[in-house]
C-alpha positions as CSV (number, residue, x, y, z in Angstrom):
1,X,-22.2,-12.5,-4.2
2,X,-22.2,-8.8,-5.2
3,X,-20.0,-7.2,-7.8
4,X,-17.7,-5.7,-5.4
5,X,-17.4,-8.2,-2.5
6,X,-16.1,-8.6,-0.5
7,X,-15.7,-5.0,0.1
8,X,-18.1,-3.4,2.9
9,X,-19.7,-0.1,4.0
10,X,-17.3,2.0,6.1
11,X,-14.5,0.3,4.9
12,X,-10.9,1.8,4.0
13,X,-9.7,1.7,0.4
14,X,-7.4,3.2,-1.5
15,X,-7.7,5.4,-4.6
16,X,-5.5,5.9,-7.3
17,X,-5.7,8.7,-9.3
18,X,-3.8,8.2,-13.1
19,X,-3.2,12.0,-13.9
20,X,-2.3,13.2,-10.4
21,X,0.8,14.0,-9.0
22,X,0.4,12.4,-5.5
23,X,-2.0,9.4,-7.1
24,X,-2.8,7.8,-4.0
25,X,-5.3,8.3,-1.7
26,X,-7.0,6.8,1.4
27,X,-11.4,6.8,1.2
28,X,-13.8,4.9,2.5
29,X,-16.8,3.5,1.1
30,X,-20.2,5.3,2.1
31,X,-22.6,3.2,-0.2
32,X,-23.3,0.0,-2.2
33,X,-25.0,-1.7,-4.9
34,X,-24.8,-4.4,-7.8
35,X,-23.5,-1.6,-10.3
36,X,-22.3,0.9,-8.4
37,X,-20.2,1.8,-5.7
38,X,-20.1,5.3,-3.1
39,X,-16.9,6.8,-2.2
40,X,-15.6,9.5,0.2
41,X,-14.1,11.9,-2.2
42,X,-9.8,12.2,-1.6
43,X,-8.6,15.0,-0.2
44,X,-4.9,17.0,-0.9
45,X,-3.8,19.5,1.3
46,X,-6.9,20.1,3.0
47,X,-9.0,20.7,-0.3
48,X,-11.2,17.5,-2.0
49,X,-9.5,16.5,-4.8
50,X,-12.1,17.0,-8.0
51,X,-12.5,13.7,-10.3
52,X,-14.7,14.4,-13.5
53,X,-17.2,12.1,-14.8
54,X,-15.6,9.5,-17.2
55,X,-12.4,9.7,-15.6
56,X,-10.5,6.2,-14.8
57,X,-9.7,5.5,-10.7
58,X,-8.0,2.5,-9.7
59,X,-9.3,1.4,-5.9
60,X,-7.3,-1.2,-3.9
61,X,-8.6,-2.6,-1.0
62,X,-7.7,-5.6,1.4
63,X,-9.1,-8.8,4.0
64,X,-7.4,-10.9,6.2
65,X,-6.4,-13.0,2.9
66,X,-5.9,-10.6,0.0
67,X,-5.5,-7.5,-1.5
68,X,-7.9,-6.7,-4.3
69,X,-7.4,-4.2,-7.3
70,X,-10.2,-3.0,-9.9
71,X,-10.6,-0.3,-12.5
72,X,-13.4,1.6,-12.1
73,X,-15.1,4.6,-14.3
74,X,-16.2,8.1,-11.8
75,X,-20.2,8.3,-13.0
76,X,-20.3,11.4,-11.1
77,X,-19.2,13.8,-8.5
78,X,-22.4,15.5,-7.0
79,X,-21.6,19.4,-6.5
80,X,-24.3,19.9,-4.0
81,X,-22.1,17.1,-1.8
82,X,-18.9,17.3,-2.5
83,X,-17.4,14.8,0.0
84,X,-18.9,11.8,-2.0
85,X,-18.2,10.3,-5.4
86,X,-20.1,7.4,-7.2
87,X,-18.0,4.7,-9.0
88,X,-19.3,2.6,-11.5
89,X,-19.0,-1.5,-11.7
90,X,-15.9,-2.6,-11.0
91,X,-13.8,-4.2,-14.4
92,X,-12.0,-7.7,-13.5
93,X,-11.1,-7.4,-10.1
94,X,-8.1,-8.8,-9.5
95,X,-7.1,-10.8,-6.3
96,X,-3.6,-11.8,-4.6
97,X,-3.1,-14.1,-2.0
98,X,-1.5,-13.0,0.7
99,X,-0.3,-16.3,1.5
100,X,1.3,-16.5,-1.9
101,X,4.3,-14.0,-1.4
102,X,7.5,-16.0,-0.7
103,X,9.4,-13.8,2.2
104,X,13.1,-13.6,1.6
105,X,15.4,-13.1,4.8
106,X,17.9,-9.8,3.9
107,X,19.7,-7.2,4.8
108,X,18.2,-4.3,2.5
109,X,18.9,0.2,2.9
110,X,15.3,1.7,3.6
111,X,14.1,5.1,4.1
112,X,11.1,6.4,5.3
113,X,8.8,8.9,6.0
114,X,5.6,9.7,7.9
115,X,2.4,10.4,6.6
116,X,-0.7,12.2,7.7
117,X,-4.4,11.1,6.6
118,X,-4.0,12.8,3.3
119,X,-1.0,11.5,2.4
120,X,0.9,14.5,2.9
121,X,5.0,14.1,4.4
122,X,4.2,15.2,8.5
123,X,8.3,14.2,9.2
124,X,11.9,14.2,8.2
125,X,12.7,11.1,6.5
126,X,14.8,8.1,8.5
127,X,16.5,5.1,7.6
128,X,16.0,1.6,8.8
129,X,17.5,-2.0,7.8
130,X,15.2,-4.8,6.3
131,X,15.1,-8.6,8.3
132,X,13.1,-10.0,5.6
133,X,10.7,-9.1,2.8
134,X,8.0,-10.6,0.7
135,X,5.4,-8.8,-1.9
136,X,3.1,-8.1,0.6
137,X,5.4,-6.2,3.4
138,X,8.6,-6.8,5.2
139,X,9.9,-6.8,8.8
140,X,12.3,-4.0,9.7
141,X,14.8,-2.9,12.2
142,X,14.7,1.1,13.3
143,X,15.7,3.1,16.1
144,X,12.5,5.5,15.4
145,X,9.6,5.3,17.7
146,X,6.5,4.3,15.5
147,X,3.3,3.0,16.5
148,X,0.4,0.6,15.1
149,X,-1.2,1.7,12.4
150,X,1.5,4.8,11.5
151,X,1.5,5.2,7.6
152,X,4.8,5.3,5.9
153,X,6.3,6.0,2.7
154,X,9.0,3.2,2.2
155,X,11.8,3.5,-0.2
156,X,13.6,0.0,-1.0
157,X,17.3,0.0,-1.9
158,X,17.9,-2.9,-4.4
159,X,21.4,-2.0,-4.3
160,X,22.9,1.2,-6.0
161,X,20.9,1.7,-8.9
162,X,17.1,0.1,-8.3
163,X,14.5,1.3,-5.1
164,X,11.5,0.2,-5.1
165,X,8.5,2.8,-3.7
166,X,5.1,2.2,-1.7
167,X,3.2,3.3,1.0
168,X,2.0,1.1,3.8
169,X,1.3,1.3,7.2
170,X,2.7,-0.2,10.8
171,X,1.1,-3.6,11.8
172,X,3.5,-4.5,14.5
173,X,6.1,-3.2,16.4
174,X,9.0,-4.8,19.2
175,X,11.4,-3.5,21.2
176,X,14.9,-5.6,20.8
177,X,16.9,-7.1,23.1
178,X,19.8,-4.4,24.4
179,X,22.7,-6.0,22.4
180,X,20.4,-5.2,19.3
181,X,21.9,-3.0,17.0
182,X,18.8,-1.2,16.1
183,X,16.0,-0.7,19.5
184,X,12.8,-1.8,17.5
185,X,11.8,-4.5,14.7
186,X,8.4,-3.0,13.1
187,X,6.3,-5.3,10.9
188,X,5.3,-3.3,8.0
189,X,2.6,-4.3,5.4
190,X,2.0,-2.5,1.8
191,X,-1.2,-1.3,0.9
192,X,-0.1,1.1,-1.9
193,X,1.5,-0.3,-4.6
194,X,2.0,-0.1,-8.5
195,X,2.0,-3.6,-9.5
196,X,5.0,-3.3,-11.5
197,X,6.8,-2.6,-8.5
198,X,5.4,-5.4,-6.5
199,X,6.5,-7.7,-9.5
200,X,9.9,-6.2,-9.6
201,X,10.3,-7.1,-5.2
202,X,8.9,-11.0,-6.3
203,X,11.2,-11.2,-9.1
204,X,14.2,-10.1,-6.5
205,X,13.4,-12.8,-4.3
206,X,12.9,-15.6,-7.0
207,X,16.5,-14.4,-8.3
208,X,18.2,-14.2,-5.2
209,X,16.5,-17.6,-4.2
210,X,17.7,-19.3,-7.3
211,X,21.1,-17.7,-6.3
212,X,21.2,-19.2,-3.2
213,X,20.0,-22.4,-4.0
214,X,22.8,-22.7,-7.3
215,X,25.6,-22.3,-4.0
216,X,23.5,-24.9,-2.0
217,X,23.3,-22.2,1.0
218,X,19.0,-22.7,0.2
């Protein structure tokens, strides 16, 4: 067992970047070792997003089980090839069980928009209705057209004065039955997340669980 596994080469992870703006950012991993691990630098707007030695990143990545979140140090960014970074050894890698998020069936406001590659808003924003949710994704009716692996920035309305914010992407997507009131139901699974957050949608559900079960309607 290596330090970082089980990440793999050419896989997709995310990078979080503290002191920037947008702080999120898909890569993809170009090299591994016990100690260290190679990146694909982020890019913003078309232009590689510069990360200087000693700086902290955060870098989430996911299997068919978990999602995985480490601190990491940059050890360099090498000028003569710009489109790679080198990470050091990850620090306490954190793991949660997919399997572990209790999904809640509601009725919750959304609002969304597309993203491109980068990140970067490619749409007008639209709304959609929440079937059920959980702290790894949700299920969702719309009457936008989306596709498989679309990437979205979701807005969560926990009534009028708490939303919750992520970024995820599209892992399924069904066309209703006529009488629907909204065409599709879209399954939709985070991948960007402050942790804060995610603990603020689990204690929702634990709440509004404990609610229901208090009026004997759980």
């Amino acid at each position: 067992m290596g330090s970082f596994d089980p990440i793999k080469i050419n896989q997709t992870v995310e990078l979080e970047l503290p002191n920037d703006t947008l702080k999120q950012y898909r890569s993809k991993v170009y090299g591994l070792s016990d100690d260290r691990i190679i990146v694909a630098v982020p890019v913003k707007g078309g232009s590689r997003v510069a990360m200087g030695q000693g700086s902290k990143v955060k870098l989430i990545y996911t299997d068919s089980t978990a999602v995985y979140v480490f601190f990491t140090t940059v050890l360099s960014q090498d000028n003569d090839n710009a489109e790679m970074v080198i990470l050091g050894k990850p620090d306490n890698i954190k793991k949660i069980q997919r399997r572990n998020f209790v999904r809640l069936d509601i009725q919750l406001k959304l609002l969304f928009c597309r993203l491109d590659n980068s990140f970067e808003s490619k749409s007008s924003s639209f709304e959609a209705v929440s079937v059920d949710i959980s702290g790894g994704g949700m299920m969702f009716m719309c009457d936008e057209v989306l596709s498989f692996g679309d990437i979205l920035d979701a807005q969560i309305f926990f009534g009028q004065n708490e939303k919750i914010r992520s970024v995820g992407r599209v892992v399924r997507v069904m066309e209703n039955l006529p009488q629907t009131k909204m065409k599709y139901s879209v399954g939709f699974e985070f991948t960007m997340i402050e942790e804060l957050e995610r603990d603020k949608i689990i204690k929702f559900i634990f709440n509004r669980q404990r609610e229901l079960r208090r009026k004997g309607l759980l």
